[in-house]
C-alpha positions in Angstrom: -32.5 82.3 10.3 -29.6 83.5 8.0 -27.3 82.6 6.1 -24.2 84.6 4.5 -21.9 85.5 1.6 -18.3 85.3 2.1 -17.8 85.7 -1.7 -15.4 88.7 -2.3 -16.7 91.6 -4.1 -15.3 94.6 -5.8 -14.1 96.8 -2.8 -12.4 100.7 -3.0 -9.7 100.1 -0.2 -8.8 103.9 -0.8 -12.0 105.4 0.0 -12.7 102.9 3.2 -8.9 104.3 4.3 -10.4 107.8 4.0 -13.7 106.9 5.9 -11.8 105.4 8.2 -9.0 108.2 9.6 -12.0 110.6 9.2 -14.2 108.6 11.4 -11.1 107.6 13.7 -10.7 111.2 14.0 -13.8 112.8 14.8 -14.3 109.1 17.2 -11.5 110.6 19.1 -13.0 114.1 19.5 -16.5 112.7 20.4 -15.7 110.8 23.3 -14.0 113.3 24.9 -16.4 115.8 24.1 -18.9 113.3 25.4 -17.0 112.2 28.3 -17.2 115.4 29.8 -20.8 116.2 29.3 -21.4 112.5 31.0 -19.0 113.8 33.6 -21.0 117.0 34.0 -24.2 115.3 34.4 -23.3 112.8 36.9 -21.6 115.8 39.2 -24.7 118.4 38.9 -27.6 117.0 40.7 -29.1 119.9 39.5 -28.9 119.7 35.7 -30.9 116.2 36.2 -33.5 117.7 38.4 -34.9 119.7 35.7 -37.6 118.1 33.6 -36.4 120.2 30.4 -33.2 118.3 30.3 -34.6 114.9 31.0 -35.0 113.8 27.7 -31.4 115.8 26.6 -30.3 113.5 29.3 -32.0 110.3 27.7 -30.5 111.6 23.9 -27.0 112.0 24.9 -27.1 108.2 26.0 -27.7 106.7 23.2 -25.7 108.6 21.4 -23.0 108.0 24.0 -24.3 104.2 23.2 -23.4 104.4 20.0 -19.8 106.3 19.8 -19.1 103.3 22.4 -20.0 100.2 20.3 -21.9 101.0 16.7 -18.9 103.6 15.4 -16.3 101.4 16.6 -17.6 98.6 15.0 -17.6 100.6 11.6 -14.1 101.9 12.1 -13.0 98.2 12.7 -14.6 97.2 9.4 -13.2 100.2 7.3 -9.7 99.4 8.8 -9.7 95.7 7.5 -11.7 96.2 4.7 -14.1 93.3 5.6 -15.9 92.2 8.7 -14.5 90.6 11.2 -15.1 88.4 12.8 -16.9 87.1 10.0 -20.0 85.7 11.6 -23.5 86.2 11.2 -23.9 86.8 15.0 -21.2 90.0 14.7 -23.7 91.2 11.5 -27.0 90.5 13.4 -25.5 92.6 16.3 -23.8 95.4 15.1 -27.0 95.5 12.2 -29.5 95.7 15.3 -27.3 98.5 16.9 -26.8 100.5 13.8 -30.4 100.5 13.6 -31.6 101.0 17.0 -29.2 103.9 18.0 -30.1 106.0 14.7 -33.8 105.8 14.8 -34.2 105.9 18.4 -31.9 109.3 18.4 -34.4 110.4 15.5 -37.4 109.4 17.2 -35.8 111.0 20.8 -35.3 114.6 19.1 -38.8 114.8 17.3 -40.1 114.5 21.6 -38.0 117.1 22.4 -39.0 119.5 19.4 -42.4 118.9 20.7 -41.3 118.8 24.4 -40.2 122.2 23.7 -43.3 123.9 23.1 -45.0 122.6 26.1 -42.2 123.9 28.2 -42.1 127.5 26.5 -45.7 128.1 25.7 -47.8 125.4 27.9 -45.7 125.5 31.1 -48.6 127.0 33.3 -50.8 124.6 31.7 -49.0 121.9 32.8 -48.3 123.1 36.1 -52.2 122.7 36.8 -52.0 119.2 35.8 -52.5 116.6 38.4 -48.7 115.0 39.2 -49.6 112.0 37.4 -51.0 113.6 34.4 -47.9 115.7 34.1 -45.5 112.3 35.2 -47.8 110.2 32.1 -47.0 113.6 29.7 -43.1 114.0 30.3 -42.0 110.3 30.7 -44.3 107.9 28.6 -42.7 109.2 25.5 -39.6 109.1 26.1 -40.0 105.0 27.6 -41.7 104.4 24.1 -39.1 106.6 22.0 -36.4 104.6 23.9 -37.7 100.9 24.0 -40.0 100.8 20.4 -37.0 101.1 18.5 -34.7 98.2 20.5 -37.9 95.7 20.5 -39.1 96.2 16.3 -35.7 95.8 15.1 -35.4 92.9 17.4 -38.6 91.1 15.7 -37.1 92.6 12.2 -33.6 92.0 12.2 -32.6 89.1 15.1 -36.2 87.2 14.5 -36.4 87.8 11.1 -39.5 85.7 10.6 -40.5 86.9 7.7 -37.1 86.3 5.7 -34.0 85.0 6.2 -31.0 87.4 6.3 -27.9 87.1 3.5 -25.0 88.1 5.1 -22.0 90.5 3.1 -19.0 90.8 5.0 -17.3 92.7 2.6 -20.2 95.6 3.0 -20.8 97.9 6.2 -23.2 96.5 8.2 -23.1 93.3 6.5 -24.8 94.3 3.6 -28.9 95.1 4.1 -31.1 93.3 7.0 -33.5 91.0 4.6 -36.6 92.9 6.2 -36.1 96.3 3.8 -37.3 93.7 0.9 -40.1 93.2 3.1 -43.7 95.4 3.4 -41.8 95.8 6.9 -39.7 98.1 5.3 -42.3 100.9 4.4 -43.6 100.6 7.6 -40.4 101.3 9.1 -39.2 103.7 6.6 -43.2 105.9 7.2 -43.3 105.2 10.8 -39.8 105.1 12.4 -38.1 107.8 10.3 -39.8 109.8 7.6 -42.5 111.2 10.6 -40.4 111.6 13.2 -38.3 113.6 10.2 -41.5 116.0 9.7 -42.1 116.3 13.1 -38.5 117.6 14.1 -38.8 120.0 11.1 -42.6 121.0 11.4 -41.8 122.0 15.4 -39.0 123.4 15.1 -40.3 125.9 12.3 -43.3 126.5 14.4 -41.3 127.1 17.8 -39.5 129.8 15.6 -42.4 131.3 14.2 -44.2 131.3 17.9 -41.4 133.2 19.4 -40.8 136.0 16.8 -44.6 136.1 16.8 -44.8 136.6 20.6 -42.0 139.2 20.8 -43.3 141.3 18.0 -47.0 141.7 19.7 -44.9 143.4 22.9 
């Protein structure tokens, strides 16, 4: 259920009007950046083949997802100053997007940090592995780093059972999905972000620490 709040509240038209031509701007640049790295993929058969850039492959999609429809949703609402239109289906989607895309591209790069040392340090090890040990391995996380993420927000956000949803529609993103009120929430906040956070970091220091390591005992 939901319900929303079309009440007027105090709103800084000059500082949406900044957000907006910087995120029109750096929109503009994206997609064309983006564009050709799709372009790129598409046309080199061989780039896909490798199973290092499958999940680099998975990553840029969402994020190509969400320069497509979560950005320009934003940029619409810091244009008008209010959201439009002013419904609570527009707020449940573009909520549920918002959402989705960030943790899921969160979730995707702590794989790859750890993907990384596998590749680097393991790759003989995985080479010994049966082919459906190493298919299990290289693709099961990235199916549960790309469809956990779409599913919980859809039971936490859309659903909603546990509260029903005040919509804002003179905030971004509607205001706050009622679920960060919740015990949800610290689940989500543990689970979703704050690990995948540590994991990116911790990997990332070790893969760094490996590789000076193993060129300075040449």
């Amino acid at each position: 259920m939901s319900t929303n709040n079309a009440t007027p509240i105090t709103d800084d038209s000059k500082a949406n009007s900044v957000q907006f031509a910087v995120l029109l701007a750096f929109e503009i640049s994206s997609i064309i950046t983006s564009s050709i790295i799709v372009i790129y993929i598409v046309v080199t058969p061989a780039f896909r083949s490798k199973e290092q850039n499958h999940s680099t492959c998975v990553l840029l999609s969402f994020n190509f997802l969400q320069l497509i429809s979560d950005i320009p949703l934003a940029i619409h609402f810091f244009h008008l100053n209010i959201v439009q239109p002013a419904t609570s289906v527009h707020c449940i989607l573009w909520t549920w997007l918002d959402f989705t895309l960030n943790t899921s591209s969160v979730q995707l790069m702590a794989w790859i940090s750890i993907e990384r040392h596998l590749f680097i340090f393991s790759w003989n090890l995985t080479r010994r592995m049966s082919r459906l040990q190493r298919w299990f391995i290289h693709f099961a996380p990235l199916i549960i780093c790309s469809v956990w993420c779409p599913i919980f927000y859809f039971f936490t956000i859309i659903v909603s059972p546990m509260c029903v949803n005040t919509w804002v529609f003179y905030r971004p993103l509607c205001g706050l999905p009622c679920y960060v009120a919740t015990n949800w929430n610290y689940y989500d906040l543990i689970f979703n972000i704050i690990m995948p956070v540590l994991f990116i970091l911790i990997a990332n220091v070790a893969l760094v620490i490996r590789v000076v390591k193993q060129k300075l005992s040449r």
